[in-house]
Every structure is written in structure tokens, then in C-alpha cells.
C-alpha positions as CSV (number, residue, x, y, z in Angstrom):
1,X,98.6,172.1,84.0
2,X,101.8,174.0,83.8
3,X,104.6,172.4,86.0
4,X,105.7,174.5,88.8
5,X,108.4,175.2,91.3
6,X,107.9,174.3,94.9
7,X,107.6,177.6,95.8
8,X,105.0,178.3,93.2
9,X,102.7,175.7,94.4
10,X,100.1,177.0,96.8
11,X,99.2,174.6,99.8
12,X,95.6,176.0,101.7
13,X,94.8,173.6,104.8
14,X,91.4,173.8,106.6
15,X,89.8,173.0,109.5
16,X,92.8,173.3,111.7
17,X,94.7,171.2,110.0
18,X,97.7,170.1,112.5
19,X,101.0,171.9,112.5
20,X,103.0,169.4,111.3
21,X,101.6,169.0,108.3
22,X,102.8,173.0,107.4
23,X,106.4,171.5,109.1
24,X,106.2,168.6,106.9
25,X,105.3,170.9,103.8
26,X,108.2,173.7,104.7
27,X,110.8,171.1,105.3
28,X,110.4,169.8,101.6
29,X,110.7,173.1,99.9
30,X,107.1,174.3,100.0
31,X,106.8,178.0,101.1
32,X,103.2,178.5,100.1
33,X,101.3,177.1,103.0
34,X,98.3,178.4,104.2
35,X,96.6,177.2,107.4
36,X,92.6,177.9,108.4
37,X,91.2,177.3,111.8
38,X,87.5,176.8,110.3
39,X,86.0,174.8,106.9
40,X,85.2,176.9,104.0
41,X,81.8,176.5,101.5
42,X,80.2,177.8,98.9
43,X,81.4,180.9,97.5
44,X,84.3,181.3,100.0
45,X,85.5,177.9,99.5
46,X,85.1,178.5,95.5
47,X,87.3,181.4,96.0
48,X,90.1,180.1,97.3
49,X,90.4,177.6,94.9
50,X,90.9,179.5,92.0
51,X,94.7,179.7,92.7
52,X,94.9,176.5,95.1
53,X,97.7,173.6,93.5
54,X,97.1,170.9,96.9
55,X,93.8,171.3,98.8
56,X,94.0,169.2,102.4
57,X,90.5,169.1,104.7
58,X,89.2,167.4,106.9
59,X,85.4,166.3,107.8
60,X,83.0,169.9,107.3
61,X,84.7,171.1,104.1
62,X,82.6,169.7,101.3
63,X,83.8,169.2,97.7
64,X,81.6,168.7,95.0
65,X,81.6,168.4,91.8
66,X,80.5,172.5,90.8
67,X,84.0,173.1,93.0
68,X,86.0,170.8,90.5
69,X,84.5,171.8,88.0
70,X,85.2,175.2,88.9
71,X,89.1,174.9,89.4
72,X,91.9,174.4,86.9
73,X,95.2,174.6,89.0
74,X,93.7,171.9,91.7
75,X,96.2,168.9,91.2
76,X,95.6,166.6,94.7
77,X,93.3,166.9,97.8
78,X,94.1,165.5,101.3
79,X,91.6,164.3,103.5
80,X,93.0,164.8,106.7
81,X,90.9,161.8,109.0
82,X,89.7,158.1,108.0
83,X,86.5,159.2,105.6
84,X,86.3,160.6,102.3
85,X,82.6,161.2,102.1
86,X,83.3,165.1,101.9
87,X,84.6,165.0,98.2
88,X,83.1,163.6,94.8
89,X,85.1,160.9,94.7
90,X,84.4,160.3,90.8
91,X,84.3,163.7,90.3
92,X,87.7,164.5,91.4
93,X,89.3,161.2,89.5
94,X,87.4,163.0,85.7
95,X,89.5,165.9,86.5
96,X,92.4,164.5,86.9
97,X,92.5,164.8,91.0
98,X,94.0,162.3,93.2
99,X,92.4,162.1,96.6
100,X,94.2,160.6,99.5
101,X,93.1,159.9,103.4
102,X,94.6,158.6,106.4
103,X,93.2,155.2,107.5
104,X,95.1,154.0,110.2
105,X,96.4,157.1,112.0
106,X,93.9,157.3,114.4
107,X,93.3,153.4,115.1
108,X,94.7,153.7,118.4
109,X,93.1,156.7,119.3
110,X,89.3,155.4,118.7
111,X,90.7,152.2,120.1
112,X,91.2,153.2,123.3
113,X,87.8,155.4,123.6
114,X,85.7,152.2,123.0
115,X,87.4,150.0,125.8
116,X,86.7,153.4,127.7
117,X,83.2,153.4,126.7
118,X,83.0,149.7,127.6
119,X,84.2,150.0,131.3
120,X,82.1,153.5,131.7
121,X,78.8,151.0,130.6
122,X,79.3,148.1,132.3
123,X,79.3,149.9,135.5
124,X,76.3,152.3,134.8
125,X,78.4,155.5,135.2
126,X,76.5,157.2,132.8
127,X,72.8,157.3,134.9
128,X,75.2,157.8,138.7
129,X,77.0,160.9,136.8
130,X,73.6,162.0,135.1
131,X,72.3,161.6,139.1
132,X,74.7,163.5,140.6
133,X,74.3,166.1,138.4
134,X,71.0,166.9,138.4
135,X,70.3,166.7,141.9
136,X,72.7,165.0,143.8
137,X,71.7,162.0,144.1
138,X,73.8,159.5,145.4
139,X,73.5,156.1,143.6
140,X,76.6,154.2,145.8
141,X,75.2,150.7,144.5
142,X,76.8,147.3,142.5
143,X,73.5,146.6,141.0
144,X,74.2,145.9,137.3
145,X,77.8,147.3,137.6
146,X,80.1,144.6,136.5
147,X,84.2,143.9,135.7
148,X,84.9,143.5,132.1
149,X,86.8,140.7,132.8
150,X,84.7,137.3,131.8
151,X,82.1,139.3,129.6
152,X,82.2,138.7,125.5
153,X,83.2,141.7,122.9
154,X,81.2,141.6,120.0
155,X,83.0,143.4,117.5
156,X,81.4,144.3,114.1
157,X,84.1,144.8,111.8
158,X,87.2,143.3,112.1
159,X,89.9,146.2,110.7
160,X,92.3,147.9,111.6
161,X,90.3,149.2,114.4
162,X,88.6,146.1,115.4
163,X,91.6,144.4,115.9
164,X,92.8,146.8,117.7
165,X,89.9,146.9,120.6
166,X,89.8,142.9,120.7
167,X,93.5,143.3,121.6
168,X,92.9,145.8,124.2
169,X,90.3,144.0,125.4
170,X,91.9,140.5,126.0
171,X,93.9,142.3,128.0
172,X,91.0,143.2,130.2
173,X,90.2,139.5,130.1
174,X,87.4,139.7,128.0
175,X,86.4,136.7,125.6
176,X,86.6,138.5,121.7
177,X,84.0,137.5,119.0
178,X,83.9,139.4,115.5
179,X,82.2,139.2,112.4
180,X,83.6,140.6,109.2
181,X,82.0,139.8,105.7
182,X,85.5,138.8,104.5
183,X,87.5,136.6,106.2
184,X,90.0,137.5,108.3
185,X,92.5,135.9,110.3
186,X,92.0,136.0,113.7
187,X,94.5,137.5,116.2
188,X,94.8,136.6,119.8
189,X,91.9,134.5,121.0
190,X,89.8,136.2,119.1
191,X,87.1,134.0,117.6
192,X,85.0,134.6,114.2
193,X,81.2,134.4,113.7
194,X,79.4,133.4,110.8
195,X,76.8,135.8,110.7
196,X,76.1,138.7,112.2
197,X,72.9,137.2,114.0
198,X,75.4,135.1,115.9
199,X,77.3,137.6,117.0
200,X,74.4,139.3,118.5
201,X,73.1,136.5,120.3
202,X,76.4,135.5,122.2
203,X,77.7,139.2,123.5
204,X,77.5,141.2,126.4
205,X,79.0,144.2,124.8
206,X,78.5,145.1,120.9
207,X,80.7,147.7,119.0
208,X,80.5,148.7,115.4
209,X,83.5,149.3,112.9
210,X,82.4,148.9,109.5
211,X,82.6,151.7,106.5
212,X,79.9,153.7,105.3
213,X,78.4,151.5,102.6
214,X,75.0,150.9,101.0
215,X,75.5,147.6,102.9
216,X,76.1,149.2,106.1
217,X,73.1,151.6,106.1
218,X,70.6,151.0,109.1
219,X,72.5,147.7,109.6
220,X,71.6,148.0,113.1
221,X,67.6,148.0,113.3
222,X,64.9,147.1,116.0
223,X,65.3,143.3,114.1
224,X,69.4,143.6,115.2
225,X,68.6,145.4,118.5
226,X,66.1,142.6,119.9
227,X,68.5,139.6,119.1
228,X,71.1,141.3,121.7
229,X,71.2,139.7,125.3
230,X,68.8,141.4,127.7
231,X,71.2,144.1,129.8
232,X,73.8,144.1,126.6
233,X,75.5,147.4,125.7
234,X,76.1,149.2,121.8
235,X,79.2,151.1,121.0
236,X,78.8,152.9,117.8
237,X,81.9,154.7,116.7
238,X,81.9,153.7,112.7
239,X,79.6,156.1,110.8
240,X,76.0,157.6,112.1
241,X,73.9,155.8,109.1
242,X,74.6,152.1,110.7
243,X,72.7,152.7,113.8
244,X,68.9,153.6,113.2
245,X,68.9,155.6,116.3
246,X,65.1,155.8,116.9
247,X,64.8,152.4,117.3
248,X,67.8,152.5,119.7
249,X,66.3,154.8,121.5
250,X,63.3,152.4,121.7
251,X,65.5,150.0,123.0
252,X,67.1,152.2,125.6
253,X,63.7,153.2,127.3
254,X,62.2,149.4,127.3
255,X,65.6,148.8,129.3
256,X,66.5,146.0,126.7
257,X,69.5,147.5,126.5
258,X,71.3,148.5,129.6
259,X,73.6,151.4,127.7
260,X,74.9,152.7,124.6
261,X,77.7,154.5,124.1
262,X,77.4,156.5,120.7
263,X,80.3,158.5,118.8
264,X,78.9,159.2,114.9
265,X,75.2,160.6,113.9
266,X,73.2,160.2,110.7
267,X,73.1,164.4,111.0
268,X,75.6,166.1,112.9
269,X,76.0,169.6,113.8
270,X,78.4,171.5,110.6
271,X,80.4,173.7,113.3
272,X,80.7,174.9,117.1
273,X,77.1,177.2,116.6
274,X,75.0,174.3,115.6
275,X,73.3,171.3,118.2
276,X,72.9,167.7,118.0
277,X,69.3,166.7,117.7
278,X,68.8,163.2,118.4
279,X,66.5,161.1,120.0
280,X,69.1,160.1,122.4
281,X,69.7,163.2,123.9
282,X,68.3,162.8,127.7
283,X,68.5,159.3,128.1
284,X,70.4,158.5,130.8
285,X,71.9,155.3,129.9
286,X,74.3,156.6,127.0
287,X,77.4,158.3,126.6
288,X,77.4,160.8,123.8
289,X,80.6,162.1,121.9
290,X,80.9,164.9,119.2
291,X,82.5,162.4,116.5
292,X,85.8,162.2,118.7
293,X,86.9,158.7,118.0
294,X,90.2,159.9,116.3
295,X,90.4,163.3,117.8
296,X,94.0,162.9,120.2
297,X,96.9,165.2,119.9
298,X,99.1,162.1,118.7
299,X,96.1,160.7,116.6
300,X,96.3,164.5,114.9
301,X,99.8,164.7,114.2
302,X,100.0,161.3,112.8
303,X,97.3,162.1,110.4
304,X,99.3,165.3,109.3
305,X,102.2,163.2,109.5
306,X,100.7,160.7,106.6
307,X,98.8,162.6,104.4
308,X,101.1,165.2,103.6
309,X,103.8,162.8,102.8
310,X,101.4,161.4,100.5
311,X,100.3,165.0,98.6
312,X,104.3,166.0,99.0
313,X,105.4,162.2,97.3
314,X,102.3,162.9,94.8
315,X,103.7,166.8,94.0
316,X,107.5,165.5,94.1
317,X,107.2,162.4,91.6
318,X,103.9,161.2,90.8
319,X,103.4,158.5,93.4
320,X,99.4,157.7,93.9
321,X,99.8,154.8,96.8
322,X,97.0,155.3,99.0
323,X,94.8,157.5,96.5
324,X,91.8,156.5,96.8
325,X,89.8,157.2,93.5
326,X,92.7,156.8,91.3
327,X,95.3,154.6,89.8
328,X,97.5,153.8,92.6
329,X,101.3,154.1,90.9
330,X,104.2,153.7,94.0
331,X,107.1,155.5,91.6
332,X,110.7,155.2,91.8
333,X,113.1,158.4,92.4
334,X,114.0,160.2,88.9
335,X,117.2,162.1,89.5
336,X,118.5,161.5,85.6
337,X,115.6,162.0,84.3
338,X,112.8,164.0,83.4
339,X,108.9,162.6,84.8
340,X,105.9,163.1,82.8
341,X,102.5,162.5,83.9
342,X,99.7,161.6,82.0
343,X,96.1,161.5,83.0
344,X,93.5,160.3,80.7
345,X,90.1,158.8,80.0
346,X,90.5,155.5,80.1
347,X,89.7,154.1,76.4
348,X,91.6,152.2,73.3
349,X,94.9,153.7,72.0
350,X,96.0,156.0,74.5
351,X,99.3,154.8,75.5
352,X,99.9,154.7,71.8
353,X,99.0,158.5,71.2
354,X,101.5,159.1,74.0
355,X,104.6,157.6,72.8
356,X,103.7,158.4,69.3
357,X,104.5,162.2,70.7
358,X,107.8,161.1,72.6
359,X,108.9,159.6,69.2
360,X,108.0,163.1,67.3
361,X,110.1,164.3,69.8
362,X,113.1,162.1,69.8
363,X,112.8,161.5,73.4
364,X,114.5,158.2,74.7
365,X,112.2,156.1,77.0
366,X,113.8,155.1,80.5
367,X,110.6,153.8,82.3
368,X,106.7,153.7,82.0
369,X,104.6,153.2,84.3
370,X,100.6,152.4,83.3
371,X,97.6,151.9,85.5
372,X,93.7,152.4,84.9
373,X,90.9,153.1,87.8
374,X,86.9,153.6,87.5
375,X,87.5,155.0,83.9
376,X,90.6,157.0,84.3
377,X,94.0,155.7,83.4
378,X,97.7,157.1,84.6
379,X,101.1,156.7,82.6
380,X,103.7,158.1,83.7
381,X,107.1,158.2,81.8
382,X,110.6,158.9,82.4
383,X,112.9,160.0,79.3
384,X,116.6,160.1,79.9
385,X,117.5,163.4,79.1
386,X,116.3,166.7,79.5
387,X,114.4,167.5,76.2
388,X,114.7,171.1,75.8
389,X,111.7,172.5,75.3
390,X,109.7,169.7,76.5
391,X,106.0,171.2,78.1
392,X,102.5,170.0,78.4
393,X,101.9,171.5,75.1
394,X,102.6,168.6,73.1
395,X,100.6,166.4,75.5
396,X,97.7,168.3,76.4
397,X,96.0,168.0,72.4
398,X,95.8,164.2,72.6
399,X,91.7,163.1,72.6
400,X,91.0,161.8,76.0
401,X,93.8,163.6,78.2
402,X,92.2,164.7,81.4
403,X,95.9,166.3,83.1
404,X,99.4,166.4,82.5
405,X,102.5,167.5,84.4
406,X,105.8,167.7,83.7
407,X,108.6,166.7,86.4
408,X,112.2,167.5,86.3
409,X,115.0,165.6,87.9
């Protein structure tokens, strides 16, 4: 890849992308930002590519591995929201193509919703909206409404997020229980359970915040579901494949669950034009969101905030922290210096082949930096001066180099 100029590097953020992120990209020399309201696929999406340096998305745009593989200038992608499931992970690491996300911007955000969600349950607002609605009804009754206060938060899941909700929901007065398959120190009075059976058993409200995983598939199942208390409540607002929402459904109709409020589908609609079909549409019991967990002005601008500092610290000097498919390499400045990046296949003799050229070349070696991840490795070095006529040429013919970029001070 030839190295470029800020204002030769093209910037093309989709999906509506908040503003700051274009503020964030202008204020550090990049004039080449382009903003889209709506995702792009297939042949569109292909298209735009071609000359695209730094690609940032958020959920609908999908990136695959015939995109890559159809790109040469592509250098970094941002995923503009907590998930990455949108991009070929491995494939963008084989050509050479950090990816980075933002996984705590919108903790507070989805947060919040949930201990919404929780009070909106526990007092049966969905059915006495629903009633009113449809024909007026007037359901002015405190059977099976109750306070949060007293009740037990089962949360599945104890991250960022999780934490988050127990501490909003002490506050409420609510007794906090979580189960996490790694241990985690608890904060608060929040109490750990050893398995995810006990958790089940002991609470009056459940919510879910693990990662999409093989693990985490169908996690929650008609075997999960009848452990629950009689009258208990589900907040799903993790990923759609944890929750097997037929047999929650199930649940919801044989009244073994009072509510559900649910935020994530295993299918969801691609855009505006499309509908939701689930099994839980017309059941009166649950609340149902369009994936909104995260979606708050400030939750937005905070995710623009971080991930294009990320793909601007990437662009500027070579920094990977937070990448997550690459070697992660948190990089020093480089003002008296000039900053070569290498990215290889990760094998024998590599960082030898390297410095073998920066001898040929009489190059004095100020810093190296080395670090390998799922087959890939990254070294970056910093010589002291600048090496006239110093280019990815003499770097590019080594066996096994995937990239290479070449920074000036």
C-alpha cells in the first residue's frame, strides 16, 4: 500500500454514521469524508470500495470476505456499535485489515432501557397499554403490579453492561444476583451464582448480557424458561440467538412468565421497508424494541467519539489497541522518525527478512515493535532518519508480507 497524505485518504461512513465522527476526522487533517444515511451491499457496496482507505459501519452493512478480497486500498474498518458480526473477522486480519468497535459507549444507554423495561413489567403496563389501545379498556387494577424495590435482578452476564443495571438497580432497592462464566468481582451488594440454574431459580426478574457465542446460542430454552419463578419476567437485550423465542412464546401464553421485554432477534428486519416476524408479535405481555439498546443521541456520539479516534490513531501511527482481529500494538508518537508498518503471515524468520532489508538499506533502528494474532503478525519500526528514497518497495517482496505502510514524522 502506497503511504498517503491525509488528504489523500478517503473516509466513506455508512449507516448514518454520527456527525462527530466527520468533526473528529476534519479536525485531524482528513478532508476526504464521506457520510451515507443508508448501508450499502453487494455491487454498490463493492463499488465504493475500490477507492475507500478507512471504511466505518455500523450493524446492516455486511463485509465479507469477496469485499476484501475485492479491495486493495482498504487499510482499517470501524464498526461503529458493540458487535462485529457484520465483517469476516479472519478475513479482514489475511489482508492486512484492522477492525475496531466500540464496546462501552453505549453501556449507559442500554443500561438504562433495561431498568425501564423492568419497572414497565413489573407493573403489567404492557397488557393496560395494549387495552387501552385496542378498545379502551380500562384495566385501573394493582393485581400483579408490583415496586421494584425488594424483588431479585438476575443478571446473565456480568460486563460492562451488567454491572451497570445491578447498579442502577440497587438503587431501586432491588437485591442483585449474576452469573458470569468467569469470575468477576462483585460491585455493590451484588452477589454471584454458581450456575446459571441458580440464578434462575432465585429471581424475579431475568436479563441477558452475554456475547454472541457458540456457547450462548439458544442458551435460554423451554429447559431455562421452566426453572424461572412462576410470574418472573425476561429481558433480552444481548443478541437475538440466546433466546429461543418459540419456546418463550410458549412460556408467555401458559402465563409462566408474567412478561418479557425483548430488544435483539435471531432475524431482524435489514432496513426501514422490511417487518419483524416473530412469534411474539401480539402477545400482550411483552415489550418489543427494534434493537435500540444503544441507540441515544449521547450513546451515538460517544461511539463516533471512540472509534474514529481509533481509525485516526491507527491512520496517524500505527496503534491497533482495541482492534479486534489483530495484533493489538499501543505505539508511541514518532516526530524524529520515520514509522514503518509491517503486516505478515505469521511464520519463522520474518522479523529477520525485515531487518535484513533495513540493513541493505543503512537504516538505523530506533524502536521495534512485534506482535502476532490468529496467524497474522505486526512489526512496526522506527528508523531515525529520513531514508531518502525509502517506499514499500523494498518491503512489499518479502514471502509472507500481507501490508505495508510507510509513516513519516
Amino acid at each position: 500500500m502506497h503511504s498517503l497524505s491525509k488528504d489523500k485518504i478517503n473516509v466513506l461512513l455508512l449507516e448514518g454514521v454520527h456527525q462527530s465522527a466527520v468533526e473528529n476526522f476534519h479536525a485531524q487533517g482528513y478532508k476526504n469524508v464521506e457520510l451515507l444515511p443508508t448501508a450499502l451491499q453487494g455491487e454498490a457496496l463493492l463499488e465504493k470500495l475500490k477507492n475507500t482507505h478507512i471504511l466505518g459501519i455500523r450493524s446492516r452493512t455486511q463485509v465479507s470476505q469477496e469485499a476484501l478480497s475485492q479491495t486493495s486500498k482498504l487499510m482499517a474498518i470501524g464498526c461503529f456499535c458493540i458487535g462485529t458480526n457484520q465483517v469476516d473477522l479472519n478475513a479482514a486480519a489475511s489482508h492486512g485489515i484492522p477492525v475496531f468497535n466500540a464496546p462501552f459507549s453505549n453501556t449507559r444507554s442500554v443500561a438504562e432501557l433495561v431498568i425501564g423495561e423492568a419497572i414497565m413489567l413489573m407493573r403489567g403496563i404492557p397488557q393496560k397499554n395494549m387495552a387501552l389501545h385496542l378498545d379502551g379498556t380500562w384495566l385501573k387494577t394493582a393485581e400483579r403490579s408490583y415496586e421494584l424495590r425488594g424483588k431479585t435482578l438476575g443478571i446473565v452476564g456480568y460486563g460492562h453492561i451488567g454491572m451497570q443495571v445491578a447498579q442502577l438497580a440497587e438503587n431501586f432497592g432491588m437485591n442483585v444476583i449474576y452469573y458470569d462464566i468467569e469470575s468477576k468481582l462483585s460491585m455493590g451488594n451484588a452477589r454471584p451464582c454458581a450456575t446459571l440454574d441458580e440464578l434462575l431459580t432465585r429471581s424475579n426478574i431475568v436479563t441477558l448480557h452475554v456475547p454472541e457465542t457458540p456457547e450462548t446460542q439458544n442458551m435460554i430454552t423451554q429447559k431455562e424458561i421452566s426453572q424461572m419463578l412462576p410470574g418472573a419476567c425476561l429481558i433480552n437485550a444481548s443478541r437475538g440467538t440466546v433466546v429461543n423465542i418459540d419456546d418463550l412464546a410458549s412460556a408467555l401464553e401458559a402465563k409462566h412468565l408474567s412478561g418479557a421485554a425483548i430488544d435483539v432477534f435471531p432475524q431482524e428486519p435489514k432496513g426501514k421497508d422490511e417487518k419483524l416476524t416473530s412469534a411474539l408479535r401480539g402477545i400482550t405481555q411483552t415489550l418489543l424494541t427494534p434493537h435500540i439498546g444503544g441507540s441515544t443521541k449521547e450513546a451515538q456520539a460517544n461511539i463516533a467519539v471512540e472509534v474514529s479516534e481509533k481509525l485516526i490513531k491507527y491512520s496517524d501511527n500505527g496503534s491497533t489497541t482495541g482492534a479486534v482481529n489483530f495484533p493489538e500494538v499501543n505505539l508511541p508518537p514518532h516526530p524524529n522518525s520515520q514509522r514503518i508498518l509491517h503486516i505478515h503471515q505469521n511464520k519463522p524468520g520474518m522479523l529477520n527478512a525485515l531487518n535484513t532489508v533495513f540493513g541493505q538499506l543503512g537504516a538505523n533502528i530506533s524502536g521495534q515493535y512485534l506482535q502476532t494474532k490468529n496467524g497474522v503478525g505486526y512489526v512496526v519500526t522506527d528508523i531515525e532518519s529520513q531514508q531518502k528514497g525509502l517506499n514499500n518497495s523494498h518491503f512489499k517482496n518479502i514471502e509472507g508480507t500481507i501490508k505495508t505502510r510507510v509513516l513519516y514524522a
